[in-house]
C-alpha positions in Angstrom: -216.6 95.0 180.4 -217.6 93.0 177.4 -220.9 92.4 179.0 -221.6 96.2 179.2 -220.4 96.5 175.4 -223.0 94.2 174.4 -225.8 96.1 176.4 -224.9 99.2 174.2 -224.3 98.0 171.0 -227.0 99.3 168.3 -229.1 102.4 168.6 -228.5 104.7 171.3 -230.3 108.1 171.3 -229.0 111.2 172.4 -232.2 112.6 174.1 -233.5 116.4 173.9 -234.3 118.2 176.7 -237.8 119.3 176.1 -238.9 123.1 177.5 -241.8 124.4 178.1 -242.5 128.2 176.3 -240.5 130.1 178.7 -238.1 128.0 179.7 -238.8 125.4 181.9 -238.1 121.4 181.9 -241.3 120.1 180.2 -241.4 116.8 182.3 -244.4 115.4 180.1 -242.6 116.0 177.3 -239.7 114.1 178.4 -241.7 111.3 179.3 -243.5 110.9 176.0 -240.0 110.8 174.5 -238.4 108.5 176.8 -241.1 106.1 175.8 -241.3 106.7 172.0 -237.6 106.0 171.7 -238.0 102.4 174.0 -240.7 101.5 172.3 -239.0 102.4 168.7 -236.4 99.9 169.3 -233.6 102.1 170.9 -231.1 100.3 172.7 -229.4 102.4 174.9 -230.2 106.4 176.0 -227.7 109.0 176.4 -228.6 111.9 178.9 -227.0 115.3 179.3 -225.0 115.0 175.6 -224.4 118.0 173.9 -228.1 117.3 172.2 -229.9 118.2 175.9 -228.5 121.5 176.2 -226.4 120.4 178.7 -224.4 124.0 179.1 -227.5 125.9 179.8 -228.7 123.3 182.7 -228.3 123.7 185.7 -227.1 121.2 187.7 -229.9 120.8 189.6 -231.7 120.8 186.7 -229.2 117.7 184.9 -229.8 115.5 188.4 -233.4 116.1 188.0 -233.6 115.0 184.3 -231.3 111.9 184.9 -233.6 110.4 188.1 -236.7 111.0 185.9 -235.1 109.4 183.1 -234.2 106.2 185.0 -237.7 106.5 186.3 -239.6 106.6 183.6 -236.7 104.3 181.5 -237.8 101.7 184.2 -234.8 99.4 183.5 -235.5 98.4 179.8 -232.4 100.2 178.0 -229.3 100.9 179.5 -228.8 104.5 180.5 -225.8 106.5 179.7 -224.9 110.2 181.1 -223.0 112.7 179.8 -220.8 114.4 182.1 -217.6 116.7 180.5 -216.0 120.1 181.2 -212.6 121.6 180.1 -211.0 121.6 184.1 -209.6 118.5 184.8 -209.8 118.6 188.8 -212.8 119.8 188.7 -214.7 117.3 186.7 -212.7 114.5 188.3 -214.6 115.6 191.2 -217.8 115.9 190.0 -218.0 112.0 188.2 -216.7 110.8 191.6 -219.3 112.8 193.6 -222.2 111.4 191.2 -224.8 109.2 192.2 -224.6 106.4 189.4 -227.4 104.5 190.4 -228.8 102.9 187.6 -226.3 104.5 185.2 -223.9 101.9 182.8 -221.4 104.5 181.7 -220.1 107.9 181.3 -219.9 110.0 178.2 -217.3 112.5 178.0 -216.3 115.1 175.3 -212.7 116.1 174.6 -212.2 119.6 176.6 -213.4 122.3 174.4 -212.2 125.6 174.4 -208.5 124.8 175.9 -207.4 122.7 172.3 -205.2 120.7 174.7 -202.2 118.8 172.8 -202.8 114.8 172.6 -200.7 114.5 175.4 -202.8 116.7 177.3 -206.0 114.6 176.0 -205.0 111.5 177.4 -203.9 112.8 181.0 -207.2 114.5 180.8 -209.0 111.3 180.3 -206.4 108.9 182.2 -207.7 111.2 185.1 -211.2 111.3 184.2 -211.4 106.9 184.0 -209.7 106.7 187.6 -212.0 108.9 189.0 -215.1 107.6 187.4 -216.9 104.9 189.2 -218.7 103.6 186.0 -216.7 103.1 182.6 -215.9 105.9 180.4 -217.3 106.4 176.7 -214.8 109.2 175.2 -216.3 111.5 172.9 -214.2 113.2 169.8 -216.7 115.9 168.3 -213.8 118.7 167.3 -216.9 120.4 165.4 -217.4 121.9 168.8 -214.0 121.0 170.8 -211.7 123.0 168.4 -208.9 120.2 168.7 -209.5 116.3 167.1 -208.9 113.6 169.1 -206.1 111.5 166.7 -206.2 108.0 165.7 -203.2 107.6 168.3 -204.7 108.9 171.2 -207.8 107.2 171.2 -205.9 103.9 170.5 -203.4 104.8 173.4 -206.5 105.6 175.6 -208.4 102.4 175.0 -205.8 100.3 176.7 -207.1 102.1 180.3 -208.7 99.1 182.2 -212.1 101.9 182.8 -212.5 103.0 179.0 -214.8 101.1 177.1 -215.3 102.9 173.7 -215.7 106.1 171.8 -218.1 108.1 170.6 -216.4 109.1 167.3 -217.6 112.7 165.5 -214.6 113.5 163.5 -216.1 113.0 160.3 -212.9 111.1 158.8 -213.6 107.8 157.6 -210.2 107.1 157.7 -209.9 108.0 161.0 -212.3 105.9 162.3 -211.5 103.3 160.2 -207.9 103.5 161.4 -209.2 103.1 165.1 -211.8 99.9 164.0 -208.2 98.4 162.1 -206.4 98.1 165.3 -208.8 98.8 169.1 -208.1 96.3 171.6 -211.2 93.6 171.5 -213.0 95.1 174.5 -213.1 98.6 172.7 -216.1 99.8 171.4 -216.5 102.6 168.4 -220.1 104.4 168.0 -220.4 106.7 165.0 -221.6 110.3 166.0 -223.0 110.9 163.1 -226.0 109.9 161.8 -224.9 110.7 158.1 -221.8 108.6 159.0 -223.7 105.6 160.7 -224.3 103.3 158.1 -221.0 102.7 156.9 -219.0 103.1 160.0 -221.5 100.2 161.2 -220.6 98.2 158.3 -217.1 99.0 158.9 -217.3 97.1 162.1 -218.6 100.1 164.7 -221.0 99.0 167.2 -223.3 101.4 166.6 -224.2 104.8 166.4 -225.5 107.5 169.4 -228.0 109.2 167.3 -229.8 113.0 167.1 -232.6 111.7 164.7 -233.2 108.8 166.8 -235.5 110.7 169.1 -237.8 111.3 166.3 -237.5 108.2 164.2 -235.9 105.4 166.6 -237.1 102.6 164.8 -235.9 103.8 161.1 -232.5 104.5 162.6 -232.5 100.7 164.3 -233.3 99.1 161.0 -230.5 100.8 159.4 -228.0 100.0 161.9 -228.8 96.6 162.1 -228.9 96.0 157.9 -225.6 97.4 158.8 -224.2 95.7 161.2 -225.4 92.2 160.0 -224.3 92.8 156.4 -227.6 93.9 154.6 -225.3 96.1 152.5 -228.2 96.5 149.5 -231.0 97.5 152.3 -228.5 99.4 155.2 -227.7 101.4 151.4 -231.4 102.1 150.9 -232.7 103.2 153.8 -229.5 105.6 154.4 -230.4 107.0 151.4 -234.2 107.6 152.4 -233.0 109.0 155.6 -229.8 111.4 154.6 -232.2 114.2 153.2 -233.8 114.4 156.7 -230.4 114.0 158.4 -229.1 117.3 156.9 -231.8 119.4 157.3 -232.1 119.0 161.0 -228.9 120.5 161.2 -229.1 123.0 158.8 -229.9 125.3 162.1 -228.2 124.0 164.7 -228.7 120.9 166.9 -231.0 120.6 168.6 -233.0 123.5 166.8 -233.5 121.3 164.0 -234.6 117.6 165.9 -237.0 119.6 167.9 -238.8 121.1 165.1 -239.3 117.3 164.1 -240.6 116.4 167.5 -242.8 119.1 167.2 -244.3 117.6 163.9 -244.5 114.5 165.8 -246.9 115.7 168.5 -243.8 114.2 171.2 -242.4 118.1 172.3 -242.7 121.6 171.9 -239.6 123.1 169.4 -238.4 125.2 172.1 -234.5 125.7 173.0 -232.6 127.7 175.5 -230.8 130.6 174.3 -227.8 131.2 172.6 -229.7 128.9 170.5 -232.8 130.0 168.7 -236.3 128.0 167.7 -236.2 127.2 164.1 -237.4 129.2 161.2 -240.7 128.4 159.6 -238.2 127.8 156.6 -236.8 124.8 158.7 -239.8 123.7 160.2 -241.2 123.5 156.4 -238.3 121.2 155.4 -238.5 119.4 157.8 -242.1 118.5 157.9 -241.0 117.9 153.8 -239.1 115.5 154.6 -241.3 113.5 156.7 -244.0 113.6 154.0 -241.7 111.9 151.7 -240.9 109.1 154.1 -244.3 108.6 155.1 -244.2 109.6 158.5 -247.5 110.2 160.4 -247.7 113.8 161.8 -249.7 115.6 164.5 
């Protein structure tokens, strides 16, 4: 266990799924990301997250996206895959039916759309972990869950022998903080917010699992290591550089906004699967803005 938490402490990136104009997985795309992120100094990637438009895959489609991953990942990162749904049974069979070949762990988010009490959380998850061949990341994002994970149930949870960490999204400092104060040793926190990263790295986090990250890997990795090694004066300064551009991509909707940065990049095309929508040339002008003033190189 504490060998896989030190494979994934740092930068991980929650990858896009790139599509092509109408639709389809645009393969190239994905390949072109998958490198830029390596090569930016990424640590770990996350596949299927809520940042790949998991929902409107299909699963053919998510199986596809993993193998091509882990092909063109070759080994150099750890891979991570995100595998959740609100039906307990049913997703206990599908992470036991998964081929995790090549895969280090499981990300799953808290059942959405039930709001399950905390009691219902942790059975939910107690099942998950057994059934899961590969360690379990939990994911708290009640932004799109409708029901927060508490302090207390993550803390309960992270005494299962097949948890390994949390992908915390609350948004409460003192939440988070809370869990850093007293997680077992062999518990690991990632922030799930970029805006958040920086100090809930320097409040002890591992890392963060980023949305900006695909466009600007090695930015993000300098800031979470000034973090994490205590660079308080520089982690400060290149949060601040990089906030503006954190809340604009969002501004629209994720991943409407990181796409429209790719774009700018030359990496992808901005296009999403509906009910999302491509972003407005007001968006794509901020965002392109906000690379100017950082002195990023566009296509």
């Amino acid at each position: 266990m504490k060998a896989l938490l030190s494979s994934l402490q740092g930068l991980g990136v929650a990858l896009v799924t790139p599509f092509h104009q109408h639709g389809k997985v645009d393969y190239p795309s994905l390949q072109r990301l998958v490198n830029h992120v390596v090569q930016g100094r990424a640590n770990f990637l996350v596949v299927l997250g809520t940042t790949g438009e998991t929902p409107t895959l299909s699963e053919e489609e998510q199986r596809g996206i993993v193998d091509f991953v882990l092909e063109v990942n070759k080994g150099r990162i750890p891979v991570v895959v995100g595998i959740g749904g609100n039906d307990t049974a049913t997703l206990c069979r599908r992470v036991g039916e998964w081929d995790m070949t090549g895969i280090s762990a499981v990300l799953s988010a808290s059942p959405s759309y039930n709001k399950p009490s905390q009691a219902g959380i942790v059975k939910h998850f107690e099942m998950v972990a057994d059934a899961s061949p590969k360690p379990l990341i939990l994911y708290n994002v009640p932004g799109r869950t409708a029901s927060n994970m508490s302090a207390e149930t993550t803390l309960t949870l992270a005494t299962h022998h097949n948890i390994c960490g949390i992908k915390e999204a609350s948004g409460s400092i003192a939440q988070i903080s809370d869990i850093l104060a007293r997680r077992p040793l062999d518990f690991a926190v990632w922030s799930g917010d970029d805006a958040l990263a920086m100090p809930t790295v320097a409040m002890g986090a591992e890392g963060v699992i980023s949305v900006l990250g695909n466009g600007l890997p090695q930015r993000m990795s300098e800031m979470v290591q000034q973090a994490a090694f205590g660079l308080v004066h520089e982690s400060r300064l290149t949060h601040q550089a990089l906030l503006p551009l954190m809340d604009v991509i969002f501004e629209e909707g994720n991943p409407t906004g990181i796409k429209c940065l790719l774009h700018h990049l030359g990496i992808a095309e901005p296009y999403v699967r509906l009910p999302l929508m491509a972003g407005t040339p007001k968006l794509r002008d901020a965002v392109y803005s906000c690379l100017a003033n950082l002195k990023v190189k566009t296509a």
